[in-house]
C-alpha positions in Angstrom: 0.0 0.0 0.0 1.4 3.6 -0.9 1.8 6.0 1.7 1.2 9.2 -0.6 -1.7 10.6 -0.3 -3.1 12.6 -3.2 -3.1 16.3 -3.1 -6.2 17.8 -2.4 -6.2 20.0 -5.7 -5.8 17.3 -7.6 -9.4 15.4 -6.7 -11.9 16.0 -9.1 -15.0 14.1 -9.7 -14.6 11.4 -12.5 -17.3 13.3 -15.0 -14.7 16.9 -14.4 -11.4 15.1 -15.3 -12.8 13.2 -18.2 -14.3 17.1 -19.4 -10.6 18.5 -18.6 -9.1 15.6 -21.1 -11.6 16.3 -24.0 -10.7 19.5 -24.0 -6.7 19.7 -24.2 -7.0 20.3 -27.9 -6.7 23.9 -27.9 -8.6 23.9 -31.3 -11.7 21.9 -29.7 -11.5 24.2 -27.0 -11.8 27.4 -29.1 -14.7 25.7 -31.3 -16.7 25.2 -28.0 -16.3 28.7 -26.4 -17.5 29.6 -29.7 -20.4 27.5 -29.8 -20.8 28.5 -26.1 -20.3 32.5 -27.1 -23.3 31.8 -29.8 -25.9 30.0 -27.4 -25.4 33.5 -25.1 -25.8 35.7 -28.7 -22.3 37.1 -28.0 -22.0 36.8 -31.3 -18.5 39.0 -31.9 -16.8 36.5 -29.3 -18.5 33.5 -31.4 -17.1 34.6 -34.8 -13.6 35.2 -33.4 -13.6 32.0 -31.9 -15.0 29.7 -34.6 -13.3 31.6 -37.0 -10.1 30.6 -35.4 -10.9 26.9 -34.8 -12.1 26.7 -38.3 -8.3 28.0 -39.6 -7.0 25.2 -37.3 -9.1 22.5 -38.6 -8.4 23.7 -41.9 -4.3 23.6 -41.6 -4.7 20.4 -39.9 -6.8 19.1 -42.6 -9.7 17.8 -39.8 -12.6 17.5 -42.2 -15.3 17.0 -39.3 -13.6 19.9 -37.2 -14.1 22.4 -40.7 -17.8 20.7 -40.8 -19.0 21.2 -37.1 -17.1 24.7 -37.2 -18.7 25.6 -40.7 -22.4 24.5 -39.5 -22.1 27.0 -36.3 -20.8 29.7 -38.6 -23.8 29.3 -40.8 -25.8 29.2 -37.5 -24.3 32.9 -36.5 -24.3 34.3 -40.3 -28.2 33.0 -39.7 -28.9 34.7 -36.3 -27.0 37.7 -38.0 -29.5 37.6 -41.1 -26.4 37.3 -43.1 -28.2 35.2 -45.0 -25.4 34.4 -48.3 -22.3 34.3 -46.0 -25.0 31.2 -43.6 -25.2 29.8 -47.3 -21.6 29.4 -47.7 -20.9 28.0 -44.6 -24.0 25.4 -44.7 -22.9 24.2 -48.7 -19.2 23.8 -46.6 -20.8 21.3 -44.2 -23.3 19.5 -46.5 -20.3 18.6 -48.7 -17.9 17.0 -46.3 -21.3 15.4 -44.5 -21.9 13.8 -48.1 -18.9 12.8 -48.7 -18.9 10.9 -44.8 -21.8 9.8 -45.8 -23.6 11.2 -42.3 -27.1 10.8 -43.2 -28.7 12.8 -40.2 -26.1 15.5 -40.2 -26.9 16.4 -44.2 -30.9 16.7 -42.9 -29.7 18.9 -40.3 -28.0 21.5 -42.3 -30.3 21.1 -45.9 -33.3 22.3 -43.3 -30.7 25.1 -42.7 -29.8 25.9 -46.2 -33.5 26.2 -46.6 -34.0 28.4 -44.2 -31.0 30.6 -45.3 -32.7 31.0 -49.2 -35.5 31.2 -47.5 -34.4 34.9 -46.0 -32.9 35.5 -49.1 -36.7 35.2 -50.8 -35.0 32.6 -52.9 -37.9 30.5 -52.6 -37.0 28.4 -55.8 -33.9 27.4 -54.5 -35.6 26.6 -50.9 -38.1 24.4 -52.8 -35.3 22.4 -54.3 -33.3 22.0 -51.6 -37.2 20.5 -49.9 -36.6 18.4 -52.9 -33.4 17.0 -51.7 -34.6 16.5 -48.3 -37.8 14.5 -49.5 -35.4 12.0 -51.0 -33.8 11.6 -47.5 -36.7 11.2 -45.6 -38.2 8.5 -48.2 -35.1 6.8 -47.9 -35.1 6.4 -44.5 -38.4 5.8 -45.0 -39.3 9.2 -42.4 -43.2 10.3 -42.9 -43.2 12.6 -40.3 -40.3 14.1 -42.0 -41.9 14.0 -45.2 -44.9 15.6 -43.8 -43.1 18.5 -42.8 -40.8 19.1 -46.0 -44.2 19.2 -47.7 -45.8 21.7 -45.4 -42.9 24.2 -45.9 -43.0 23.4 -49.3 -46.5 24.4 -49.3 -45.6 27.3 -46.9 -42.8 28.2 -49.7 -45.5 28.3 -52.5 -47.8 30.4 -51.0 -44.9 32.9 -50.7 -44.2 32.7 -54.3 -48.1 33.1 -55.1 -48.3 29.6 -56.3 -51.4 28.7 -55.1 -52.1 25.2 -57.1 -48.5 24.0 -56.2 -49.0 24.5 -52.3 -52.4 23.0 -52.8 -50.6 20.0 -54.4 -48.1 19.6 -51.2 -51.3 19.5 -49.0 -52.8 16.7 -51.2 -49.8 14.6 -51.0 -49.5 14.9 -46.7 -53.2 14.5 -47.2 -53.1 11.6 -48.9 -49.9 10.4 -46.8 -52.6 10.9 -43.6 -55.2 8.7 -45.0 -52.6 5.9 -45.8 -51.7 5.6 -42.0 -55.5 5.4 -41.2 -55.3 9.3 -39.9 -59.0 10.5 -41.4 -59.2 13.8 -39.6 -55.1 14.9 -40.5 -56.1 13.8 -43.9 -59.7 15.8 -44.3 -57.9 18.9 -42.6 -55.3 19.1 -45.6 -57.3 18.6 -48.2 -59.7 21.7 -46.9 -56.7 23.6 -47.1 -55.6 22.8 -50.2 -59.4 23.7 -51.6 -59.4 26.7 -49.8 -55.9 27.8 -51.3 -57.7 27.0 -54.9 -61.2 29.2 -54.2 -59.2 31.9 -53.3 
């Protein structure tokens, strides 16, 4: 049995240390404080920071460290209503999420992308990029997912004063309703897509 004892400064609950060791990259550490700095809307502090970590991850060639940093850039441009420079950062992230092949992460940032032309009253390009998610969701065989694409879609639509397109989205989550046996989802879109066609 040893007879040191420990230093007192030294003890730290189990869940502290392991904290302390995930953050010795100094790069990690600047991408959280920025991602910490954005939660509060201190948004100068966040674009310093994830600016910085994003130059790291860059010169060390980390392509998930330039995707996470990218995606909370595009989050900031967002809050910011910098709506092209959120663009740029999202189509960053999307690519090397593609080409990792992570699924749920290219959902996450295509509903972000379409929000982003979305400010931008680039509703064309919002509705495509619907498009893309619609392929996602049916291949992971998602309807609520679906469901939703379609309803911004629709939203989308209506924005661009296309009423018998938007009235077409609510047909389809109509008729997506009626196939899992939900009558009352099903009659409530299709009332809105007749209402959208008397008008």
């Amino acid at each position: 049995m040893s007879s040191t004892l420990q230093p007192m400064g030294d003890i730290a609950p189990i869940a502290d240390a392991a904290k302390d060791n995930s953050t010795n990259d100094p790069l990690q550490k600047e991408y959280e404080e920025g991602k910490k700095s954005l939660e509060n809307q201190e948004y100068g502090q966040a674009a310093v920071c994830l600016h910085n970590a994003l130059v790291g991850f860059e010169e060390n060639n980390n392509q998930s460290g330039i995707a996470n940093a990218s995606n909370q850039l595009g989050h900031l441009c967002l809050a910011r209503e910098d709506y092209e420079k959120a663009l740029l950062h999202y189509q960053k992230a999307l690519k090397i999420c593609d080409m990792s092949n992570d699924r749920m992460s290219v959902i996450a940032v295509l509903h972000k992308i379409i929000e982003a032309h979305e400010g931008l009253a680039q509703y064309d390009k919002a509705v495509n990029t619907c498009l893309d998610l619609l392929d996602h969701y049916h291949d992971n065989r998602n309807p609520q997912g679906t469901v939703d694409t379609l309803e911004k879609m629709a939203a989308l639509y209506e924005a661009s004063d296309l009423r018998e397109k938007a009235a077409d989205a609510y047909m389809t989550i109509s008729s997506i309703h009626k196939n899992f046996g939900h009558r009352n989802s099903a009659a409530e879109y299709q009332k809105k897509a007749a209402e959208l066609v008397a008008k």
